[in-house]
PAMAR-168354 format. One record per residue (C-alpha): x, y, z. Coordinates in nm, 2 decimals, m for minus. Each point is the difference from the previous one (the first is absolute). Example, Ala and Ser with C-alpha at 12.3 -4.5 7.8 and 13.67 -1.06 7.14 Angstrom:
<pts>
1.23:m0.45:0.78 .
0.14:0.34:m0.07 .
</pts>
This chain:
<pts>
12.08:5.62:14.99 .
0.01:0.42:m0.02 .
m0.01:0.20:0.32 .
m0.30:0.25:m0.13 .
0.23:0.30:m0.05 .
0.18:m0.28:m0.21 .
m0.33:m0.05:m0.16 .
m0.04:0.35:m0.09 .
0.32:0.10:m0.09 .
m0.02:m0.33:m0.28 .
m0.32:0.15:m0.14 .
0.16:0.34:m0.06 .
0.29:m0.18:m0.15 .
m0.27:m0.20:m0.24 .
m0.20:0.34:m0.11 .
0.32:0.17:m0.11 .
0.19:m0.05:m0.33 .
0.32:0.17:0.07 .
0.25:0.01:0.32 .
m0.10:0.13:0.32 .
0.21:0.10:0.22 .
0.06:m0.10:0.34 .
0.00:0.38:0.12 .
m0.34:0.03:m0.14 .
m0.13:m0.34:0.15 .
0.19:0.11:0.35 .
m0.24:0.34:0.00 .
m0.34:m0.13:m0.15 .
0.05:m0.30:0.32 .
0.11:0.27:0.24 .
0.29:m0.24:0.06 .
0.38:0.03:m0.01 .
0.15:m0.08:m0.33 .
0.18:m0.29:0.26 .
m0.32:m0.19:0.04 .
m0.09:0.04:m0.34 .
0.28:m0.21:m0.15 .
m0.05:m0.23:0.32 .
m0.36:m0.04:m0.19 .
0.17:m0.11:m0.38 .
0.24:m0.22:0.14 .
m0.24:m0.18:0.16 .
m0.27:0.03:m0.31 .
0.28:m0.09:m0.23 .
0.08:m0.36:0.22 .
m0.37:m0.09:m0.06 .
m0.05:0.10:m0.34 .
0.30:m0.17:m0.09 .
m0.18:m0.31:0.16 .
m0.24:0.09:m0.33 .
0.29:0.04:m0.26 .
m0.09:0.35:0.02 .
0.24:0.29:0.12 .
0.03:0.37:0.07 .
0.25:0.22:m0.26 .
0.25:0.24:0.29 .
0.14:0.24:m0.23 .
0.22:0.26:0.15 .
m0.15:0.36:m0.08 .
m0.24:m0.13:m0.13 .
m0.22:m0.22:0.31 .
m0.21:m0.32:m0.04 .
m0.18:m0.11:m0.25 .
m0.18:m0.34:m0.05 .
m0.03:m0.23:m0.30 .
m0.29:m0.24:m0.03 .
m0.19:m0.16:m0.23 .
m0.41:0.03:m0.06 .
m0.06:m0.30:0.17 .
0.23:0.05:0.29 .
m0.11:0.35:0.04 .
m0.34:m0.13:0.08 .
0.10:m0.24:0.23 .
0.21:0.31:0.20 .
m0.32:0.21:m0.05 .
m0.20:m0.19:0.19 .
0.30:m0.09:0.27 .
0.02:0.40:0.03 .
m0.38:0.03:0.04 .
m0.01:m0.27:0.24 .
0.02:0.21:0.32 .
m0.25:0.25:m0.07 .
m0.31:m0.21:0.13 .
0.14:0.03:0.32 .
0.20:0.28:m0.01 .
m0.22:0.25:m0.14 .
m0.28:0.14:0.16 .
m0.25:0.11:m0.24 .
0.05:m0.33:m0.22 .
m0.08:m0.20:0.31 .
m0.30:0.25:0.06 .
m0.15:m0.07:m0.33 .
0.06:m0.38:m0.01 .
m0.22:m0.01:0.36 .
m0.24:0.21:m0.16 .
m0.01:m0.19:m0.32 .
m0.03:m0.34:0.20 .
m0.28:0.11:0.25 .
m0.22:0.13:m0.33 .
0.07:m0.39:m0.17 .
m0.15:m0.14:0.29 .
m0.34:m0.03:0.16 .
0.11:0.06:0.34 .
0.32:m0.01:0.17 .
0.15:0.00:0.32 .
0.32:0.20:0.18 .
0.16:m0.37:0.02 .
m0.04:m0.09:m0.34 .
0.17:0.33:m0.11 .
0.31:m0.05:0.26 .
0.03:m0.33:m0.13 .
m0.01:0.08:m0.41 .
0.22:0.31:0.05 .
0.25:m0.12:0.27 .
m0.13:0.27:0.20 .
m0.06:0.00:0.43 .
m0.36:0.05:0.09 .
0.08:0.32:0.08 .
0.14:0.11:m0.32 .
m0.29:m0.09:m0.16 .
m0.23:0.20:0.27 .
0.20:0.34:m0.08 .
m0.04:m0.07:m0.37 .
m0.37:0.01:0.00 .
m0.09:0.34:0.05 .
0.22:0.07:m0.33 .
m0.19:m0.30:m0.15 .
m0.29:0.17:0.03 .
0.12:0.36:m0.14 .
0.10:m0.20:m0.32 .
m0.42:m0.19:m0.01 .
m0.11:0.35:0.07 .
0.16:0.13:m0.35 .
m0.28:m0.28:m0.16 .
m0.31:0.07:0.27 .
0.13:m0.31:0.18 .
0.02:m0.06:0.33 .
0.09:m0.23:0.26 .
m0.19:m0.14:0.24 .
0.00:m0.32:0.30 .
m0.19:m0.28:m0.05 .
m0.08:m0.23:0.31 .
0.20:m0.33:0.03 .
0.15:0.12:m0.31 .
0.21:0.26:m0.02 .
m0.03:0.24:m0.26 .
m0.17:0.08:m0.33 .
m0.04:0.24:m0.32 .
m0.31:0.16:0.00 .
m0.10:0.30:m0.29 .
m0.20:m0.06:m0.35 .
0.13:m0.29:m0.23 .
0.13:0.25:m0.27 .
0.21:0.21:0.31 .
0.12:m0.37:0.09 .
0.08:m0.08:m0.36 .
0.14:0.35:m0.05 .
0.25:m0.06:0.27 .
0.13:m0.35:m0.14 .
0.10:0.10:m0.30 .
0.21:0.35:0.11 .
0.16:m0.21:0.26 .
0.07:m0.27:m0.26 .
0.16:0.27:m0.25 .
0.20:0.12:0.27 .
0.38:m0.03:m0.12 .
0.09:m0.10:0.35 .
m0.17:m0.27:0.04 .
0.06:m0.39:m0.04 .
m0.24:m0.13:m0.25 .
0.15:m0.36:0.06 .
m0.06:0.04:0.36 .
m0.37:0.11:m0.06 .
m0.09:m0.24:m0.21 .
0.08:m0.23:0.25 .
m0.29:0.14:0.20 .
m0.27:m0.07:m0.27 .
m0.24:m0.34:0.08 .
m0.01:m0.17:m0.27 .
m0.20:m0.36:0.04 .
0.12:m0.17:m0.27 .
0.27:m0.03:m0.28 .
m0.22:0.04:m0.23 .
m0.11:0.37:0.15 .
0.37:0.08:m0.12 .
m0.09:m0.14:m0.29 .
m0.27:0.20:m0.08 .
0.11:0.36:0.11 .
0.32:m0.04:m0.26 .
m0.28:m0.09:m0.28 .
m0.20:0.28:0.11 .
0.31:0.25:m0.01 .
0.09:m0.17:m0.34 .
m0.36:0.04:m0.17 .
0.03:0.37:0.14 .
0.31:0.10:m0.22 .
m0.14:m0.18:m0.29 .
m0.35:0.16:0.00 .
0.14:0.31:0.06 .
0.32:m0.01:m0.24 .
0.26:0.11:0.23 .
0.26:m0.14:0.22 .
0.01:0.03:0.35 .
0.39:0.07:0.16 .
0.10:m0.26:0.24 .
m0.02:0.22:0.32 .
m0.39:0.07:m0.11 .
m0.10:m0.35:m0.09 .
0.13:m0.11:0.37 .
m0.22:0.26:0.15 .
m0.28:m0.10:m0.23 .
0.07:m0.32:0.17 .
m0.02:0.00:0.33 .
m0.29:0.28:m0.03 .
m0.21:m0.24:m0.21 .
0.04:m0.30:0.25 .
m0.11:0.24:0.26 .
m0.26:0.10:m0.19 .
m0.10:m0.33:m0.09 .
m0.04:m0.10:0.36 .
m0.21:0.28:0.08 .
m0.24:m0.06:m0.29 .
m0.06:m0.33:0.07 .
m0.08:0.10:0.36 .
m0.25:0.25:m0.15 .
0.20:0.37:0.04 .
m0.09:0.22:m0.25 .
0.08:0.35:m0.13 .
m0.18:0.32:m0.05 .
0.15:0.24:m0.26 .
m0.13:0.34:m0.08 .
m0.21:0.06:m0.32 .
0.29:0.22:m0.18 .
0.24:m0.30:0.02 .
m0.25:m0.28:m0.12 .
m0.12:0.20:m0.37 .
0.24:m0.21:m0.21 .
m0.14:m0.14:m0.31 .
0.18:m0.36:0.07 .
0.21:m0.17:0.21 .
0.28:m0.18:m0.04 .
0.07:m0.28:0.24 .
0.02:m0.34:m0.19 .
m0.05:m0.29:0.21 .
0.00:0.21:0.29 .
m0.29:0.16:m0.12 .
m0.17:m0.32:m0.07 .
0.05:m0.14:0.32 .
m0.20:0.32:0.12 .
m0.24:m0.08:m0.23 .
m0.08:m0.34:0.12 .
0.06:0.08:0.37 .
m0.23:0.30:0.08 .
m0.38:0.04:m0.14 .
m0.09:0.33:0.10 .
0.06:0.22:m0.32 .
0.11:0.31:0.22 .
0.23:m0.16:0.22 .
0.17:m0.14:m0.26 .
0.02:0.32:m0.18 .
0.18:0.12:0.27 .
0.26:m0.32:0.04 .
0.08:0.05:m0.36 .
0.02:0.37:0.05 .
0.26:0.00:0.27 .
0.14:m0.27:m0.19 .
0.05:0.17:m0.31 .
0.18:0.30:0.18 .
0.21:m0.18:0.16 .
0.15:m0.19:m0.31 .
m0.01:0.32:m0.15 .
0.26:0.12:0.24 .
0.25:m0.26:m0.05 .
0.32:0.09:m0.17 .
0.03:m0.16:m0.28 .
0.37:m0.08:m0.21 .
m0.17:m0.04:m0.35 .
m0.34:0.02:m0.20 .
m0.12:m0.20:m0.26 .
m0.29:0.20:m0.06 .
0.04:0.41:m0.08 .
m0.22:0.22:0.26 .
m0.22:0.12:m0.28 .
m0.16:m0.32:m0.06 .
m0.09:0.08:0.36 .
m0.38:0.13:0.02 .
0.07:0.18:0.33 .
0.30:0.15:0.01 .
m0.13:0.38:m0.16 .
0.10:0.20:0.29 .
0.38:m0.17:0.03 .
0.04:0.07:m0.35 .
m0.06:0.35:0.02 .
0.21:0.02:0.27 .
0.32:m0.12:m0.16 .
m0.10:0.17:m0.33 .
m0.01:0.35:0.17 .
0.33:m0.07:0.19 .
0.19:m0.12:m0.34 .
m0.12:0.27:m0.16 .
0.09:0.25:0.25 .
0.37:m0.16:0.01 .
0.01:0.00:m0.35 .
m0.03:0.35:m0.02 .
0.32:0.06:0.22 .
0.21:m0.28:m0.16 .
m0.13:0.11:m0.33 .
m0.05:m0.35:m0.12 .
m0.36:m0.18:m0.07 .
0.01:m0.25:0.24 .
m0.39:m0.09:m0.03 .
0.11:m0.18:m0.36 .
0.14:m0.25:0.19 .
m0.24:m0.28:0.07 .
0.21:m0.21:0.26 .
0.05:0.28:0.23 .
m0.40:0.12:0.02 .
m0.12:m0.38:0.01 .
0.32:m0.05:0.31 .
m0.10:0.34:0.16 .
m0.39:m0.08:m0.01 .
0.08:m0.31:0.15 .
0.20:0.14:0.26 .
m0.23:0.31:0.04 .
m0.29:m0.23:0.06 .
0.17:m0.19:0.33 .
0.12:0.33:0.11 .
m0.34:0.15:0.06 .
m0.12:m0.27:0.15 .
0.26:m0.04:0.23 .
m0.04:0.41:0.10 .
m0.37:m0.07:0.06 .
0.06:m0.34:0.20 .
0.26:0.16:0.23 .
0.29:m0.24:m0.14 .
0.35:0.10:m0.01 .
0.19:m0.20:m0.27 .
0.39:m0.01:0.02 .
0.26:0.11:m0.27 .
0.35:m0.08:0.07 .
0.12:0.19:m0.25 .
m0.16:0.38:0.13 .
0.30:0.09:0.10 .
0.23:m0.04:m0.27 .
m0.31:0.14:m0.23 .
0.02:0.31:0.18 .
0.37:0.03:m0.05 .
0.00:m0.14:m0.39 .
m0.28:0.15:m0.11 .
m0.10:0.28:0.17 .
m0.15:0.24:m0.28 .
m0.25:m0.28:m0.08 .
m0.10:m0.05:0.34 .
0.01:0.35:0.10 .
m0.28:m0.02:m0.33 .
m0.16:m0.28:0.08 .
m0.08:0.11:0.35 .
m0.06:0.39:m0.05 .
m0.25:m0.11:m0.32 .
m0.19:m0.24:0.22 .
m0.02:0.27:0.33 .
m0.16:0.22:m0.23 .
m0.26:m0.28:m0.14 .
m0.10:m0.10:0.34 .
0.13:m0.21:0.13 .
0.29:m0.09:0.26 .
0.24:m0.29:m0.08 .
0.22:m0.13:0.21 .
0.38:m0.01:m0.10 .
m0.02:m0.37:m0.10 .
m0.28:0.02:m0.26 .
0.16:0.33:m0.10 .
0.33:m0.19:m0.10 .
m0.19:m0.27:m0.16 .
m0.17:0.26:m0.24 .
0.37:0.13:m0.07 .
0.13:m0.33:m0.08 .
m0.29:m0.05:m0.26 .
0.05:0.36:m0.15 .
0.39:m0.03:0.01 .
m0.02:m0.30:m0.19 .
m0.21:0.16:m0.22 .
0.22:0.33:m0.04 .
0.30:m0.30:m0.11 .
m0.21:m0.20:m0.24 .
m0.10:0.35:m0.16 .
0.36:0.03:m0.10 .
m0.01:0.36:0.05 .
0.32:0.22:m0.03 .
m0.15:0.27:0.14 .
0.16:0.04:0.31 .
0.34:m0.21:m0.08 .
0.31:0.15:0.10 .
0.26:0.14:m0.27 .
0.32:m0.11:m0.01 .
0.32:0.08:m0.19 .
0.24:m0.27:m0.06 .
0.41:0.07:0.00 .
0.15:m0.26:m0.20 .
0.38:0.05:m0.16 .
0.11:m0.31:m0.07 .
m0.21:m0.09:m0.32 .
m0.33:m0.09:m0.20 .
0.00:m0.38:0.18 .
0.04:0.13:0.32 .
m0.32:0.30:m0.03 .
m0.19:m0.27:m0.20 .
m0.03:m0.26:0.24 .
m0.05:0.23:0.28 .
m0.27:0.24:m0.11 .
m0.19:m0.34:m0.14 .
0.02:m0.19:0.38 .
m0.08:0.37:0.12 .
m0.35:m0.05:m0.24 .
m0.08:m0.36:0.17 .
0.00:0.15:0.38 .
m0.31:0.13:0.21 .
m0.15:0.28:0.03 .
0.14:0.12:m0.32 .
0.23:0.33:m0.11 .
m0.01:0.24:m0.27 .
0.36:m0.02:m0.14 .
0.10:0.35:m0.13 .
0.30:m0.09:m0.19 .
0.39:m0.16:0.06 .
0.26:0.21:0.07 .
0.31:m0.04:0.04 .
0.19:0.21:0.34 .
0.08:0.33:m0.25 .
m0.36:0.07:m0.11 .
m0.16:m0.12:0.38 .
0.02:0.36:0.11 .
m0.12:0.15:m0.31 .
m0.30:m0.27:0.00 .
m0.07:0.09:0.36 .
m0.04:0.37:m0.10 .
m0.25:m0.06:m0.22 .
m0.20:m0.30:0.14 .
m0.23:m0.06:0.28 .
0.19:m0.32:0.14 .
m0.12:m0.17:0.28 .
0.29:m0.23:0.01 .
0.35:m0.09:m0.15 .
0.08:m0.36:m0.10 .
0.41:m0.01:m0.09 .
0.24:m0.33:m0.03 .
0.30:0.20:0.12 .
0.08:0.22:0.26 .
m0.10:0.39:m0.04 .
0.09:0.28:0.16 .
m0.26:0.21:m0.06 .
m0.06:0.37:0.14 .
m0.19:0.05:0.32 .
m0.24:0.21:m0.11 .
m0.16:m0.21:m0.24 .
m0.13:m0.21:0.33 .
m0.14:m0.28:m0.24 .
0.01:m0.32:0.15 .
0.28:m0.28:m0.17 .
0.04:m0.31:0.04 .
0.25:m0.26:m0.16 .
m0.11:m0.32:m0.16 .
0.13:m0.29:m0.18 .
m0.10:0.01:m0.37 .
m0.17:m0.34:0.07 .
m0.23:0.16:0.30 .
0.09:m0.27:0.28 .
m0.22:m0.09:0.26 .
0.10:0.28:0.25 .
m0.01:0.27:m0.32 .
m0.37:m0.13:m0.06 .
m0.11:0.06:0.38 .
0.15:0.33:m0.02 .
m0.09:0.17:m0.28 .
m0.37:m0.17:0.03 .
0.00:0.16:0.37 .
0.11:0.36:m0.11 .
m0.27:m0.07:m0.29 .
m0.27:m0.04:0.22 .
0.09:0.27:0.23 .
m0.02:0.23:m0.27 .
m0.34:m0.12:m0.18 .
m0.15:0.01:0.39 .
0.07:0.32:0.00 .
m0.05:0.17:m0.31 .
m0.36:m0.19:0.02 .
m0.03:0.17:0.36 .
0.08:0.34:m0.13 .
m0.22:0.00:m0.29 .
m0.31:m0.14:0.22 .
0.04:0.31:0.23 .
0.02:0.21:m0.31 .
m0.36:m0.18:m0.14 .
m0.19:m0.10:0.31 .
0.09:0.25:0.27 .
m0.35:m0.01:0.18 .
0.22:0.02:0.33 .
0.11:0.35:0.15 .
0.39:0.00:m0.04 .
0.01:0.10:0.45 .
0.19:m0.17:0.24 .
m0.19:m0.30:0.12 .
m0.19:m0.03:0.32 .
0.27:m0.29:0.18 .
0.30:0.26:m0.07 .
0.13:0.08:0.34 .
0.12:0.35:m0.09 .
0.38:m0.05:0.06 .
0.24:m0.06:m0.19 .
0.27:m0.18:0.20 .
0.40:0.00:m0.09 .
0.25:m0.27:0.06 .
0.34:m0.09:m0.14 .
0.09:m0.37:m0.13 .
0.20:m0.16:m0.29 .
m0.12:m0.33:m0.01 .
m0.35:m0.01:m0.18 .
m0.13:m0.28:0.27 .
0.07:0.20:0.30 .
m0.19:0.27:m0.20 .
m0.31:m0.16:0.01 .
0.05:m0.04:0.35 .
0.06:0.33:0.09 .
m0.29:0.09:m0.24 .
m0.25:m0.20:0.22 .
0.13:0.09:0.34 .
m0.28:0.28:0.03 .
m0.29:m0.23:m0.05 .
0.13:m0.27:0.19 .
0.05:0.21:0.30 .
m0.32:0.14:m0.01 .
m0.17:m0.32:0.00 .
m0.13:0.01:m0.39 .
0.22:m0.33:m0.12 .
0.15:m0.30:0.21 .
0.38:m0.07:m0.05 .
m0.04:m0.27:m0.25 .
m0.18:0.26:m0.31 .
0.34:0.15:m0.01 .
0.20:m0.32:m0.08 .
m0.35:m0.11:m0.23 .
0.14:0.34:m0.17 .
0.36:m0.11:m0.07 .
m0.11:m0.31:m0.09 .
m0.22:0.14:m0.29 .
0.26:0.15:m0.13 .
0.22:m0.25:0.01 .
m0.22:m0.25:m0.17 .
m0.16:0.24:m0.28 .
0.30:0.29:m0.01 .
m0.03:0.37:m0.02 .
m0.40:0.02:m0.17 .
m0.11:0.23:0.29 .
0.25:0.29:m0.10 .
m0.32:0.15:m0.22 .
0.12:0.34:0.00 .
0.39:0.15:m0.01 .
0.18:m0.09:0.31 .
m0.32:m0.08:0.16 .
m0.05:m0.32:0.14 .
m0.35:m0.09:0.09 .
0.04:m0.31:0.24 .
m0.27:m0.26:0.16 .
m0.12:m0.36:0.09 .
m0.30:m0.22:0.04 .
m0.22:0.19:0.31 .
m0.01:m0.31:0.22 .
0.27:0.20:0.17 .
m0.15:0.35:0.03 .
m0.16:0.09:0.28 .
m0.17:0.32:m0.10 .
0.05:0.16:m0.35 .
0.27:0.29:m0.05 .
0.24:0.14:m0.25 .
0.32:0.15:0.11 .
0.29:0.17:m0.24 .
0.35:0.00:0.10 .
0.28:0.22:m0.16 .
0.38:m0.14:m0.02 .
0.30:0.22:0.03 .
0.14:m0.14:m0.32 .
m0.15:m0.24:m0.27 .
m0.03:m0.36:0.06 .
0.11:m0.27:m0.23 .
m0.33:m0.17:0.04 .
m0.08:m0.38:m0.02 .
0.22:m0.30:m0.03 .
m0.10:m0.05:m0.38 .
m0.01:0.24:m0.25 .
0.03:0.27:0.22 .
m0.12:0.37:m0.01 .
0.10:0.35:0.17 .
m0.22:0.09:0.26 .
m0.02:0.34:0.19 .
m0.33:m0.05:0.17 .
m0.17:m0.36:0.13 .
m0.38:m0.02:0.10 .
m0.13:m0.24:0.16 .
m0.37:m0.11:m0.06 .
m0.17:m0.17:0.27 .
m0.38:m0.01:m0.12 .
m0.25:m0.25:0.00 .
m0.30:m0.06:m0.27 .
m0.20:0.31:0.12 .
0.28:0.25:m0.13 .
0.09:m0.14:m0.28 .
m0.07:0.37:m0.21 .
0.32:0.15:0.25 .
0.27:m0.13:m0.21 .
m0.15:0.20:m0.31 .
m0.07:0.28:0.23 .
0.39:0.00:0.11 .
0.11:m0.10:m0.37 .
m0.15:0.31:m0.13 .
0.11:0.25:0.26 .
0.35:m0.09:m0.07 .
0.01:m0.08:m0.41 .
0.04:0.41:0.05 .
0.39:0.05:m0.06 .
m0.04:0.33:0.22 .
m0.16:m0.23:0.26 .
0.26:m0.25:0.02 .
0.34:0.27:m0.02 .
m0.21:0.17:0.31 .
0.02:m0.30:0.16 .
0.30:m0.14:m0.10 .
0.20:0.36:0.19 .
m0.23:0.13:0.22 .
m0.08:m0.25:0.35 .
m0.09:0.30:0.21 .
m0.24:0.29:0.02 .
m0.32:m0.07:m0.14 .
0.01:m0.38:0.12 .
0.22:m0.11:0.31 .
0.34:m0.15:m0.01 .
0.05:m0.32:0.21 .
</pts>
């Protein structure tokens, strides 16, 4: 139906709420702009077969309108070549299906995965790299082809990562399981269901699937008399929790220990899952002592900088002890779990997670970006239900035309997220006075101003009713500010990290010249992309972000700190580039930028971006920057 360019240029289309231009989808494909409306017009003739269309508008690019339901139905069209397309999805799908089966042969893999035989024979040896990660290996079997060998719990180990895998096809591997009978189906949905209700919680639908197909697998391998053996540290629980999995166990196996250890692994495994809701709070939990620590020192810790008691609040210890609890299991399984909302974590809520990860470094222990985000989300939500006005911007309202009009505007102002701290209504004769005397973060007015430069306060116009595109704005520069006054203050309170240059920093500080904020990031990335740290797609990754979430990532003034997921970095680096003149930067909202730096690190250097944040929150630093590209560090 879709060429697979097609394909991927209707999945960009689908992740973005706003226009994107042609331009940008011309450079991210490496195509002429040409081809690229070659591309829509024949997208737009099929998705009109759909009752579905693409919005052209001039200046503006392409933009597409679908509902939930249809937008699933594209989602999966758009994912549809990446089986065969992709290299590492197809590489974990063969490894996946040679672990669900007993043995296997080179023919039966050409035939599942459409592959020649000789595909499939240059895929093993990477096959094997991935069994090696879980002391797996592969080995020939006479007459047979090939099998699995390694300890039950490496085998079982190696299931379940591949299963959490976000690239994989859960309906495609559930095809693989052998069950006999109906009523095997049956039973593994009344074991999953008994599960949840013993243990209180609910299971999300992505977990439950996996739970699925691992527990038929399991089951098979029970019945055939495959057992587990789990070390002593990980079987000390005063109960399990497995309902009528549990008492299938029970009636299946008669040797005490072994079944100990089913029950064991089990247990863990469940424990893992994540979960959507909870019925039961995690202190009725006998065994949860060390999670709950966890998340009480953390809360407390970020309580201190946000200077609010989080810990009083009962939903966010019981949802971070929950969360805490999978977490560390996952680290000490090996199992990556995936949050597609990292990204736009990092960018929305950076203090937080700048918090959450430096707090946990220093406790220990080394998350992964994913379960770093989910903590955020749990303690952002926590920050909002605290109702705290701590950090809220301040805002002066210019209003002329009467009472009604100041009324009805300052109360919608009171209804909108994250919150402001209204100083008082002026009208446009006491504004400057006002802004003499007050510390203003922003100016709200329902007329036009001409105010005087050097007041360099930020002012937007808005209806008195607050429209829809008011609301987005105003909630945006809101944010922006509260991100960064949080940020400020944590460096102030928890600066346990040198304020030096950080280790990726190449030592130069390039120079380029550019009006247009897009080809800024461009030019910004050019120095890691020709020296091999990023591939081509990171920088369009980079213009998309800001696009779809706006200018969060100028933390700093006329600094714009600028990155994407790391699937396309190479090797980690941070380059700074300096502009001739300041940038209007981003599409929405936008900010002046002098100076763009691009971050292209992965989870091992996560502390960098403090590192960086700190060297430069030094006004000196950043006006030595800002005029000097040459001497102490090299022009280019």
């Amino acid at each position: 139906m879709f060429s697979s360019r097609q394909k991927i240029l209707l999945a960009k289309l689908l992740e973005s709420s706003q226009y994107v231009t042609v331009e940008f989808l011309a450079k991210w494909q490496n195509v002429s702009e040409r081809t690229i409306r070659y591309d829509l017009d024949a997208m737009d003739a099929v998705l009109k077969d759909m009752d579905l269309s693409l919005t052209r508008a001039p200046g503006k690019g392409v933009l597409l309108h679908v509902s939930k339901e249809n937008r699933s139905v594209l989602f999966t069209l758009a994912e549809g070549n990446q089986i065969s397309f992709d290299k590492r999805t197809q590489l974990t799908m063969i490894t996946l299906f040679v672990v669900m089966q007993e043995t296997v042969t080179i023919q039966q893999l050409a035939d599942e995965f459409h592959l020649s035989r000789s595909s499939i024979q240059k895929y093993l040896p990477e096959v094997e790299e991935m069994l090696d990660r879980f002391d797996l290996h592969l080995t020939k079997v006479a007459r047979k082809g090939f099998q699995v060998n390694g300890t039950e719990r490496s085998l079982r180990r190696a299931l379940y990562h591949l299963l959490t895998d976000k690239q994989v096809d859960l309906e495609k591997a559930e095809g693989w399981l052998t069950l006999e009978k109906l009523a095997d189906n049956e039973l593994l949905l009344q074991w999953l269901h008994s599960c949840q209700e013993e243990r209180g919680v609910y299971y999300s639908e992505t977990s439950l699937h996996v739970l699925y197909i691992f527990l038929g697998w399991w089951y098979n391998h029970i019945l055939s008399g495959h057992y587990v053996f789990v070390p002593q540290n990980q079987r000390e629980k005063k109960a399990f929790h497995l309902g009528e999995v549990g008492r299938f166990l029970t009636g299946t196996i008669d040797d005490s220990r072994v079944l100990e250890h089913e029950c064991a692994f089990l247990d863990n495994l469940f424990d893992q899952a994540k979960i959507v809701s909870y019925k039961k709070n995690a202190n009725q939990w006998g065994n949860y002592h060390k999670e709950k620590t966890f998340s009480a020192h953390l809360v407390e810790q970020i309580s201190a900088v946000l200077q609010v008691d989080l810990t009083a609040d009962e939903k966010l210890m019981n949802d971070l002890t929950y969360h805490i609890k999978s977490a560390l299991l996952r680290i000490e399984q090996g199992v990556e779990i995936d949050n597609p909302y990292t990204e736009e974590i990092k960018v929305k809520y950076r203090a937080i997670y700048e918090m959450v990860h430096q707090i946990t470094s220093d406790m220990g222990y080394s998350l992964l970006a994913a379960e770093i985000a989910f903590i955020t989300m749990h303690i952002s939500a926590g920050f909002d239900r605290s109702n705290s006005r701590k950090f809220a911007p301040t805002v002066i309202v210019v209003c002329s035309t009467g009472l009604a009009t100041s009324s009805i505007l300052t109360t919608k102002l009171s209804q909108v997220e994250p919150g402001f701290r209204l100083i008082s209504v002026v009208n446009t004769e006491d504004l400057a006075h006002e802004l003499e005397e007050r510390d203003v973060d922003f100016v709200l007015t329902t007329q036009e101003l001409n105010m005087n430069p050097w007041y360099q306060k930020k002012t937007f116009r808005v209806s008195p009713l607050l429209n829809d595109d008011d609301k987005r704005t105003i909630q945006h520069e809101a944010q922006k500010i509260v991100n960064r006054k949080q940020l400020a203050l944590f460096n102030q309170v928890y600066a346990s990290a040198s304020a030096v240059e950080p280790t990726l920093f190449d030592e130069t500080v390039h120079s380029a010249k550019t009006s247009e904020w897009r080809e800024s990031v461009s030019l910004a990335a050019q120095p890691l992309l020709q020296q091999g740290y990023i591939r081509q797609g990171y920088i369009q990754e980079m213009i998309m972000s800001v696009e779809r979430n706006g200018t969060y990532m100028v933390l700093l003034p006329k600094i714009a700190f600028v990155h994407a997921s790391p699937e396309n970095v190479i090797k980690e680096g941070i380059s700074m580039t300096v502009f001739d003149e300041e940038i209007d930067f981003g599409s929405f909202n936008p900010e002046r930028v002098k100076i763009i730096i691009v971050l292209a690190i992965k989870e091992a250097h996560n502390q960098d971006f403090l590192q960086l944040f700190r060297y430069l929150e030094s006004p000196e630093v950043r006006d030595r920057l800002s005029t000097k590209t040459s001497g102490g560090k090299k022009k280019t």
